[in-house]
C-alpha positions as CSV (number, residue, x, y, z in Angstrom):
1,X,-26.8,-14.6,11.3
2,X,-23.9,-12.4,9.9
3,X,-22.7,-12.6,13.3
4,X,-22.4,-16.7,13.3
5,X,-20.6,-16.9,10.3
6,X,-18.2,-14.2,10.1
7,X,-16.1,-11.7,12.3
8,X,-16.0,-8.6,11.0
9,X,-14.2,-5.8,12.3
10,X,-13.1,-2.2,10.9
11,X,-9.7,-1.4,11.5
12,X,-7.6,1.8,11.5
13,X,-4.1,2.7,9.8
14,X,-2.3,5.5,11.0
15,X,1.5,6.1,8.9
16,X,4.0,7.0,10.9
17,X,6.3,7.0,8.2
18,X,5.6,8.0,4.4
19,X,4.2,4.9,2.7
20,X,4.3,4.0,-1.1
21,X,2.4,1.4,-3.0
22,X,3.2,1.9,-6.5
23,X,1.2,0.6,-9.8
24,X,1.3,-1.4,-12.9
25,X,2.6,1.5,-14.4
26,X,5.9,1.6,-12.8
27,X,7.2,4.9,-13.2
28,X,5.9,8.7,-14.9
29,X,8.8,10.4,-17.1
30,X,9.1,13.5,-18.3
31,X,7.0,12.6,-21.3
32,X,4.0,12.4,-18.7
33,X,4.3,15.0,-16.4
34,X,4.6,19.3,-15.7
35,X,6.1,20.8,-12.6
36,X,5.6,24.4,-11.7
37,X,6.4,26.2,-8.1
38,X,6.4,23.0,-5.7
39,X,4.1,20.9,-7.3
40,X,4.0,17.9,-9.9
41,X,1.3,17.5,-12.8
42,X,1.1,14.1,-14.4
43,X,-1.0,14.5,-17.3
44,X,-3.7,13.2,-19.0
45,X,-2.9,12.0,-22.5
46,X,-6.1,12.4,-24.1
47,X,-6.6,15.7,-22.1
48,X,-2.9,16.5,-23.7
49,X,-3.6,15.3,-27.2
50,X,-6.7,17.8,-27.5
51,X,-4.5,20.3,-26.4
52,X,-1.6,20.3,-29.2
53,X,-4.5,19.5,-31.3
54,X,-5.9,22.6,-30.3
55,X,-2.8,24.9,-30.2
56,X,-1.8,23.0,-33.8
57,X,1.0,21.5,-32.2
58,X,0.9,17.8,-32.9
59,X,2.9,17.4,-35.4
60,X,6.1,19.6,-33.8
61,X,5.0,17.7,-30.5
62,X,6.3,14.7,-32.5
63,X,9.3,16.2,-34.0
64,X,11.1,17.3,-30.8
65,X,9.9,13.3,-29.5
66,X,12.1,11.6,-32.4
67,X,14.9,14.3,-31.9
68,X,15.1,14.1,-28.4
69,X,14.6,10.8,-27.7
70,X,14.7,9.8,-23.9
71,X,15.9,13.4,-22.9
72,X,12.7,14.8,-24.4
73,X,11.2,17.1,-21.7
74,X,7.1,18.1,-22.1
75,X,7.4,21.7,-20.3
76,X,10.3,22.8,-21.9
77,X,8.9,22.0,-25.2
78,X,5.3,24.1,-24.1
79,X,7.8,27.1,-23.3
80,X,9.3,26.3,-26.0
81,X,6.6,26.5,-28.0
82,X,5.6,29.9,-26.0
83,X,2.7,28.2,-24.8
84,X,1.2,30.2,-21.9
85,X,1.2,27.6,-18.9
86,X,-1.0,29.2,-16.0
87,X,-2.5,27.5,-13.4
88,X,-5.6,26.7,-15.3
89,X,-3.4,24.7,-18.0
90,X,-1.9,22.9,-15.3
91,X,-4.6,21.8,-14.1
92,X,-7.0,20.9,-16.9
93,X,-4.0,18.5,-18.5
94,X,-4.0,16.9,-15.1
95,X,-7.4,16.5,-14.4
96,X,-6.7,18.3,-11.7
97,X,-4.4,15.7,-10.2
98,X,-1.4,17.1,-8.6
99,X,1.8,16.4,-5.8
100,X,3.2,18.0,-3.0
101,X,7.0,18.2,-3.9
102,X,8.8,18.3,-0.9
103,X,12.5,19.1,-2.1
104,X,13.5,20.7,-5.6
105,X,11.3,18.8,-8.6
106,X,13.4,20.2,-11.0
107,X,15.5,17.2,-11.2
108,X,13.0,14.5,-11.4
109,X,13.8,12.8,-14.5
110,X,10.6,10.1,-13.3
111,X,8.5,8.9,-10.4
112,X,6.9,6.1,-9.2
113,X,2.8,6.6,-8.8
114,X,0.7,5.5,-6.5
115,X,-1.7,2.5,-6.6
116,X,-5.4,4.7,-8.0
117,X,-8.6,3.1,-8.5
118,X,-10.6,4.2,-11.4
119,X,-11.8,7.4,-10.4
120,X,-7.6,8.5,-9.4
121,X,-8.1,7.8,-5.7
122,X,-4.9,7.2,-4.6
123,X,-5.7,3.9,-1.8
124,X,-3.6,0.8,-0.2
125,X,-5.2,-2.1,-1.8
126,X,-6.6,-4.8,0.1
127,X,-4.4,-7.5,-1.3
128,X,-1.2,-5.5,0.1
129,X,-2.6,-5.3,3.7
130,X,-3.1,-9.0,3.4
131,X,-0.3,-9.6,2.1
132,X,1.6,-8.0,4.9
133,X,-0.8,-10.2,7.6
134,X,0.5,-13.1,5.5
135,X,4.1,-12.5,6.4
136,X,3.6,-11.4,9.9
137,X,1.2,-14.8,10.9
138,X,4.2,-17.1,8.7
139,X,6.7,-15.8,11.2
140,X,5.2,-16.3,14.4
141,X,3.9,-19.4,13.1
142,X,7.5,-20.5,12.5
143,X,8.8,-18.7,15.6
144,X,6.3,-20.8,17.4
145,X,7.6,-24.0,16.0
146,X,11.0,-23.0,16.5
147,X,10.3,-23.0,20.2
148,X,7.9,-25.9,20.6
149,X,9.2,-28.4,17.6
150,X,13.0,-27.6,16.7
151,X,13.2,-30.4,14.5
152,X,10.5,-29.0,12.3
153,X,12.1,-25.9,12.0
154,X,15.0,-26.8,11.4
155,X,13.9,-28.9,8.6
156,X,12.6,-25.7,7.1
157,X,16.1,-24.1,7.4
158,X,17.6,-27.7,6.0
159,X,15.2,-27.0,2.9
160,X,16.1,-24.1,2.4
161,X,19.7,-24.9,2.0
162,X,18.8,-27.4,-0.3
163,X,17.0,-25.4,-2.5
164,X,20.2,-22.5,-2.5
165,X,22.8,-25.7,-3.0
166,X,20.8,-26.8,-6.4
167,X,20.2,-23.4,-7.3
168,X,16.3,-24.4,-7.8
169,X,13.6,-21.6,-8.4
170,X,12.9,-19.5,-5.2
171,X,9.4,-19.0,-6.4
172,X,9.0,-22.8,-5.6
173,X,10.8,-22.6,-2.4
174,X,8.0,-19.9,-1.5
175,X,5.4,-21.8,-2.6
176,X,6.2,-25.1,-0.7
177,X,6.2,-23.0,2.8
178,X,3.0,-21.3,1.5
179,X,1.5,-24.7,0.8
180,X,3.2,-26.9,3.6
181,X,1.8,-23.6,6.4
182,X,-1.3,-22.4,5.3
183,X,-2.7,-25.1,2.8
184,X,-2.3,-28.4,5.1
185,X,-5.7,-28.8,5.6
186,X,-8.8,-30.8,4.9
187,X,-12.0,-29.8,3.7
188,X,-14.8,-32.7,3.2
189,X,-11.6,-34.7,1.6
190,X,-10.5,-31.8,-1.5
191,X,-6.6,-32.3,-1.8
192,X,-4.4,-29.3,-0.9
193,X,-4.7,-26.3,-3.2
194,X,-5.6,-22.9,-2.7
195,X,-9.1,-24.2,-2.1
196,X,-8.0,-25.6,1.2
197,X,-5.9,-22.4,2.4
198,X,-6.5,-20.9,5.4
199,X,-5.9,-16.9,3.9
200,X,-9.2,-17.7,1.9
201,X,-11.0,-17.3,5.5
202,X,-9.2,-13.6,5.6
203,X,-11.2,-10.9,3.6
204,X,-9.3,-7.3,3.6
205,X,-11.4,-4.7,2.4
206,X,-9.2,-1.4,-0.2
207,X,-8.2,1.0,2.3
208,X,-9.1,4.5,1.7
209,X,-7.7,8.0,3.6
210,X,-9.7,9.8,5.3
211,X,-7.9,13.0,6.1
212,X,-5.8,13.3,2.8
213,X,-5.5,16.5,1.1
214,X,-2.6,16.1,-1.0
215,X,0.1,13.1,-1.9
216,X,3.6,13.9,-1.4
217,X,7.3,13.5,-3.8
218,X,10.0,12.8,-1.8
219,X,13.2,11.4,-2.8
220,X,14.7,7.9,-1.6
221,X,18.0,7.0,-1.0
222,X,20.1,3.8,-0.3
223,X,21.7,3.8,3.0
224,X,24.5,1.2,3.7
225,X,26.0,-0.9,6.1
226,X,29.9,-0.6,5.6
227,X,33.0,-1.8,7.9
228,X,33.8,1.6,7.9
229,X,30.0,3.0,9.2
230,X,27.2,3.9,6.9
231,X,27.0,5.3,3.3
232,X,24.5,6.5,1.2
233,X,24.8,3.9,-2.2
234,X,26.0,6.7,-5.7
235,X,25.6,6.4,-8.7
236,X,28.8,6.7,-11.8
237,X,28.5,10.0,-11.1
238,X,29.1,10.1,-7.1
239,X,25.8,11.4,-6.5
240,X,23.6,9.3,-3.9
241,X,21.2,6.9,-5.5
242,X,17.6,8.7,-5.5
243,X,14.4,6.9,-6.1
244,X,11.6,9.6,-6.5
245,X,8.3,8.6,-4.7
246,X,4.7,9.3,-4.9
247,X,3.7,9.0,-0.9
248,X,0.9,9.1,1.7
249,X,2.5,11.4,4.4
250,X,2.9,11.1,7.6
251,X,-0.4,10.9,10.2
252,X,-2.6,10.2,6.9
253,X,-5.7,7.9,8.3
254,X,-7.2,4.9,6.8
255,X,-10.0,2.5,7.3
256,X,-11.4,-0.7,6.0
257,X,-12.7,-4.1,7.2
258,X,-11.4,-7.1,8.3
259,X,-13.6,-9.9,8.3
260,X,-13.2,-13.7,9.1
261,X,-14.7,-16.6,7.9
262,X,-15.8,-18.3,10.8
263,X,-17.8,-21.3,9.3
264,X,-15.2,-22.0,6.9
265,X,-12.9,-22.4,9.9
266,X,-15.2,-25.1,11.2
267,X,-14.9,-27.2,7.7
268,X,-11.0,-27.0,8.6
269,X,-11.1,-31.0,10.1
270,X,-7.2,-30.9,10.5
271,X,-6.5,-27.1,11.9
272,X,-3.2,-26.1,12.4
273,X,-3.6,-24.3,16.4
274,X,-0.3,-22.4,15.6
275,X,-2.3,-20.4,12.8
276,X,-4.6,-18.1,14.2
277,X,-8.3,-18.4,15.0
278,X,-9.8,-14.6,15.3
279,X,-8.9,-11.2,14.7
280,X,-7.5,-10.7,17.9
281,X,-5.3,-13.8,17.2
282,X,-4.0,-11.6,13.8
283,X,-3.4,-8.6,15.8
284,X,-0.7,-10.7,18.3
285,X,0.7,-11.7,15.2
286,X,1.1,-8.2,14.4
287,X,2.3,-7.2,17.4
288,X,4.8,-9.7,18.2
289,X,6.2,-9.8,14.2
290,X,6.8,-5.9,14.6
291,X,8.4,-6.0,17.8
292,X,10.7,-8.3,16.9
293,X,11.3,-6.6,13.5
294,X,12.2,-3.3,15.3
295,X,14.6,-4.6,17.6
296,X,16.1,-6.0,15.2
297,X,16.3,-2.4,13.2
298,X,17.6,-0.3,16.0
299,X,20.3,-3.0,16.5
300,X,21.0,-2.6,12.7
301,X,21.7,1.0,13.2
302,X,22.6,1.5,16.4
303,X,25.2,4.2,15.9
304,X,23.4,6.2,13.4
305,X,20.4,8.5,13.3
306,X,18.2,5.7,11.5
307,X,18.1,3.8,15.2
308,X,16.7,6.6,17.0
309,X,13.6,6.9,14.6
310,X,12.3,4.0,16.1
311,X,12.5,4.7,19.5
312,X,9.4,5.5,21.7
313,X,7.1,4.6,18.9
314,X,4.3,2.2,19.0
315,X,4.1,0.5,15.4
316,X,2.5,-3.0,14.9
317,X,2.5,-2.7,10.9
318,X,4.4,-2.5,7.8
319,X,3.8,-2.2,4.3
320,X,4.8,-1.1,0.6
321,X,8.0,0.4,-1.2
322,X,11.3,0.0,1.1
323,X,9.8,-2.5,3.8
324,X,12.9,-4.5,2.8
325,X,13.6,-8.2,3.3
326,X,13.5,-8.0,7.4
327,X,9.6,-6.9,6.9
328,X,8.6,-9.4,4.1
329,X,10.2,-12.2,5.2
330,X,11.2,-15.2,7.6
331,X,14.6,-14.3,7.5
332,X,14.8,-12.9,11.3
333,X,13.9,-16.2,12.7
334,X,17.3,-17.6,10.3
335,X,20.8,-17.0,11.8
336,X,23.1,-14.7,10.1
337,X,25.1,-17.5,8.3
338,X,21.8,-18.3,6.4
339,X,20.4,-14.6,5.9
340,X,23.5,-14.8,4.4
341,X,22.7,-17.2,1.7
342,X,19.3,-16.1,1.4
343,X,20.3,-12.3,0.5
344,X,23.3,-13.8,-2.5
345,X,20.6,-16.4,-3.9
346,X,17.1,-14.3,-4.1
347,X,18.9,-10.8,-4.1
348,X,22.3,-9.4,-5.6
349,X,25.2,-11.2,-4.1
350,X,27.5,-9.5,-1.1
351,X,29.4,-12.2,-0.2
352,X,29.9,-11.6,3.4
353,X,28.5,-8.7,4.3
354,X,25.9,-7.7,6.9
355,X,22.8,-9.4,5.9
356,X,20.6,-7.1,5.3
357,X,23.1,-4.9,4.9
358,X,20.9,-1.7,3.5
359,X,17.7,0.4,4.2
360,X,15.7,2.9,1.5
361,X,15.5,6.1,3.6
362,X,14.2,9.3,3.8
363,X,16.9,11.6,4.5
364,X,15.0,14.8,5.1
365,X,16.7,17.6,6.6
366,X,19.2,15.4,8.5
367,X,16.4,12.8,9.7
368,X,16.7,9.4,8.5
369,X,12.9,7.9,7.8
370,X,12.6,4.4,7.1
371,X,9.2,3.7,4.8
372,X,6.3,1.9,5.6
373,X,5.8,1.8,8.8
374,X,2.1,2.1,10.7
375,X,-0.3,1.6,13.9
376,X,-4.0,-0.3,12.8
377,X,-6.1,-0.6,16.0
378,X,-10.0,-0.9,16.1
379,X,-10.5,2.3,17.9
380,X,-10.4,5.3,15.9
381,X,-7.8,7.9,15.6
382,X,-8.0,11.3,16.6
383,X,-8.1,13.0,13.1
384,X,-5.7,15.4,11.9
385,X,-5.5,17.5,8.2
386,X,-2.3,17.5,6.5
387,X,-0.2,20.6,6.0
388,X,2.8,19.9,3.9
389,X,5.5,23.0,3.3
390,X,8.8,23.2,1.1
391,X,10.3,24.0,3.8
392,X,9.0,22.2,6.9
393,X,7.6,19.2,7.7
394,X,6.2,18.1,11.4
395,X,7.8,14.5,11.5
396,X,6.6,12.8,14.2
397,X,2.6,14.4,14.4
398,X,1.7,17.0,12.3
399,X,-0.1,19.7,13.7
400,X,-3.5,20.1,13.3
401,X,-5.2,23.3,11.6
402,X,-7.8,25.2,14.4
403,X,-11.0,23.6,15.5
404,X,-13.1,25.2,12.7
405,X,-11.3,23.3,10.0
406,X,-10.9,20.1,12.0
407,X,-14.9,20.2,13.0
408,X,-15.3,20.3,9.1
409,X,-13.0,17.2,8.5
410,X,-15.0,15.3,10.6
411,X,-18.4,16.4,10.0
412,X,-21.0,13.6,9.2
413,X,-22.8,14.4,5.7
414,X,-26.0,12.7,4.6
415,X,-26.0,12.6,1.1
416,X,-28.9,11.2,-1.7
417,X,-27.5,9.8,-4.9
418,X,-30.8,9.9,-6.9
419,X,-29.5,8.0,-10.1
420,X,-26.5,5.8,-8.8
421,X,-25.1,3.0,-10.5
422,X,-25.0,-0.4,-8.8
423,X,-22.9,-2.9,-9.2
424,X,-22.1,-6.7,-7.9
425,X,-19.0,-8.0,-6.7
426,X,-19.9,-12.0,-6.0
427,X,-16.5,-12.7,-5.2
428,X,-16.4,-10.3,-2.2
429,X,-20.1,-10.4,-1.6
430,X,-19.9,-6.6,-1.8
431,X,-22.4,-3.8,-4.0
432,X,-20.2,-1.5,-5.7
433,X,-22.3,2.7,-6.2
434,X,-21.0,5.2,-8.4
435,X,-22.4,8.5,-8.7
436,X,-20.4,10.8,-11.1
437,X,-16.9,11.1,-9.9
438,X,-17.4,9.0,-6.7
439,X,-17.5,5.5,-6.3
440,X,-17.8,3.3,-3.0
441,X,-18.8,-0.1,-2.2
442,X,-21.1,-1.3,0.7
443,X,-20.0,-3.9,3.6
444,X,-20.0,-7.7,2.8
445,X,-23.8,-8.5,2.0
446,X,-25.7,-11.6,3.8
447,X,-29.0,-10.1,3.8
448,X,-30.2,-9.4,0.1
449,X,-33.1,-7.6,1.4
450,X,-30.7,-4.3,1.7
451,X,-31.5,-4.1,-1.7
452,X,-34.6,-3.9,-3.3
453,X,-36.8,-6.8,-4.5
454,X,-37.5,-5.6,-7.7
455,X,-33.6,-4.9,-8.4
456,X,-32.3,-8.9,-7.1
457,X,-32.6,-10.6,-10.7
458,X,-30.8,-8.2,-12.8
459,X,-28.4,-7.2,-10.5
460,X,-27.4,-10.5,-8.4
461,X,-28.5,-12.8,-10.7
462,X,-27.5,-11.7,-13.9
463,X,-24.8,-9.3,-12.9
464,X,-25.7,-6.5,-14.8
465,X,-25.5,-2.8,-13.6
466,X,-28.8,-0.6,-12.5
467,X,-30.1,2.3,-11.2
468,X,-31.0,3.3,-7.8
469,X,-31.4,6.0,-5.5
470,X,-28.7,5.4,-3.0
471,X,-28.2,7.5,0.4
472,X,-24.7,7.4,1.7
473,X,-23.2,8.7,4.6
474,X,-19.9,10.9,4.0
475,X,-17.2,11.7,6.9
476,X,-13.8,12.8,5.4
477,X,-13.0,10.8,2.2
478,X,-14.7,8.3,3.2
479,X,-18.3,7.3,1.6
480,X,-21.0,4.7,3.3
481,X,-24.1,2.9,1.8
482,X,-26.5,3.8,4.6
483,X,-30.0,2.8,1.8
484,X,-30.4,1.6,-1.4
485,X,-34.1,2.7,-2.9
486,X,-35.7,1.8,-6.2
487,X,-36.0,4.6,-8.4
């Protein structure tokens, strides 16, 4: 039955370039975080508060805050303070959470975090993957009618110039493609509205790693376009912009699920046939937005280092921090003239220039990284741990450890969690377990009789959380509700 109503299919993400997804939260200061040898701390504020507490430092804790100001620097107060920072400090304010730094941290003023669920997972949330399939179907949607229908295009384009000439909202602009592409439909007579969109038949599951050991700090930099050949963008001080970054490193794994809503596609009475009709019809979409997008990219930098990245590579996906307005856009299907526009209305103004006419980079050790980029295929990867020096990093694969360790990355666990905590998640159809420190959540649930009889009317019906004895199947990072038993 699941079968006849949905297509569901788990997908693999492999980075082939450092990929951020930052959080609500924005950025860590030096109120919020330690550094010692090459790693970063961000701390814990209650974990922090019970330690000046403890060392009766509270009240000089915030002293130095109103004399310092915005300059005010948590590990030079400790040592200050001739507190004795060990490892063991470190880690206790940080829960234990901590960052590769792969240049010298000791001129990080602030970061940008990654996305964390509740138990400090670091993962690429579902809505961002969708987000990204959103662009990449939009443009070979339009590329399509750009080919087949010219003069619907170029009404499009005509639009567009209307909205830039009366300097209207680009939020509504966005809106009007979203709703004139996707929303154009029918369903037993309901008007358009995000009820009739065709994203609601897409369901992207949170995509967790599964061969992480340890996040990554690198710095960012601004590389421009010039008449003269490319600059890095400085600051009033001539030194080059840097925007430190929490990242996944290179050859870090994912998974989730993909799953389409096949009977909901039937209610569709007036279906667009430009939009696609399957996963494999996403993955074209993929695949053809990406190629495009990296033409277009080693054009762009052609005579510098930045255009050779992106030779012999086999990418079909893009996502997160420094993806840039090529990647999360239309604009490629636009002629310069109007890239133009587009780039002084929604962005900052450069008159004439190149538009796009620069890239966030990863300058490291004389090789310019662009961020964001990945393969997802539905075949499996071939595993590999991460092993991230000071000194070195393996750019384009990283080397895996010996056979031992890698037999023990991938080694299947059965595990029992005799008093779990089970959840409901109606909107995604989806039973959410926790077990101390670990959380995961099953596959989209048709068949109620996973769970137990005697657990449907509390949990399902009146949403509330219970107890079970939950098996789950562990490989990696990655957890799987194989049984859910009553206790």
């Amino acid at each position: 039955m699941f079968e006849s109503i949905y297509e569901s299919q788990k997908v693999y993400l492999k980075l082939f370039s450092p990929v951020h997804i930052g959080n609500e939260q924005g950025k860590i200061t030096r109120f919020e975080f330690l550094n010692e040898g090459n790693y970063v701390y961000p701390i814990s504020e209650e974990k922090l508060s019970n330690f000046l507490l403890e060392k009766n430092l509270v009240d000089d804790y915030v002293q130095e805050i109103e004399n310092q100001g915005r300059d005010f620097n948590l590990l030079n107060f400790l040592r200050n303070k001739r507190v004795n920072l060990d490892a063991n400090v470190f880690e206790f304010l940080s829960n234990r959470r901590k960052i590769k730094a792969l240049k010298n941290e000791s001129n990080v003023d602030e970061f940008h975090p990654l996305i964390r669920d509740g138990f400090t997972n670091p993962y690429i949330p579902g809505t961002s993957i969708k987000g990204a399939i959103r662009t990449a179907i939009l443009y070979c949607y339009l590329k399509k009618l750009k080919s087949e229908n010219a003069n619907a295009f170029n009404s499009y384009a005509n639009e567009i110039h209307h909205f830039i000439s009366n300097r209207k909202n680009k939020k509504e602009f966005d809106e009007k493609i979203i709703q004139t592409v996707f929303q154009n439909f029918n369903i037993m007579g309901k008007n358009k509205s995000p009820n009739t969109d065709w994203l609601r038949m897409l369901h992207v599951s949170d995509a967790y790693p599964v061969n992480l050991n340890e996040t990554i700090l690198i710095k960012a930099n601004i590389l421009k376009k010039e008449d003269d050949g490319f600059k890095f963008k400085t600051e009033n001080n001539n030194r080059n912009t840097a925007i430190w970054i929490e990242c996944f490193p290179i050859d870090t794994v994912f998974n989730f699920n993909i799953t389409f809503d096949k009977k909901l596609l039937e209610k569709f009475n007036n279906f667009n046939a430009l939009l696609p009709k399957s996963i494999n019809d996403i993955f074209e979409c993929l695949n053809e937005w990406s190629k495009d997008i990296i033409e277009f990219e080693e054009s762009f930098a052609s005579d510098h280092a930045l255009g050779n990245w992106y030779k012999d590579k086999n990418l079909n996906f893009r996502l997160g921090f420094g993806s840039g307005m090529v990647s999360t856009t239309i604009v490629l299907l636009f002629d310069e003239d109007l890239r133009k526009k587009i780039r002084n209305y929604a962005g900052l103004n450069r008159g004439a220039a190149i538009a796009p006419k620069s890239r966030r980079v990863w300058n490291y050790n004389n090789k310019f990284i662009p961020f964001g980029w990945g393969l997802i295929k539905i075949t499996p990867f071939e595993i590999t741990t991460q092993e991230t020096s000071n000194s070195e990093v393996v750019v384009e694969n990283q080397i895996p450890r010996n056979k031992s360790d890698n037999e023990k990355q991938l080694q299947e666990k059965i595990i029992t969690w005799e008093t779990a905590l089970l959840s409901w998640n109606p909107g995604r159809n989806q039973i959410i377990a926790e077990f101390g420190n670990e959380k995961t959540s099953s596959k989209i649930i048709t068949d109620r009789s996973f769970v137990p009889e005697p657990l449907h009317k509390k949990l399902f019906d009146k949403k509330e959380k219970v107890k079970a004895k939950v098996t789950v199947k562990k490989i990696g990072n990655l957890v799987e509700i194989v049984k859910i038993e009553k206790i």
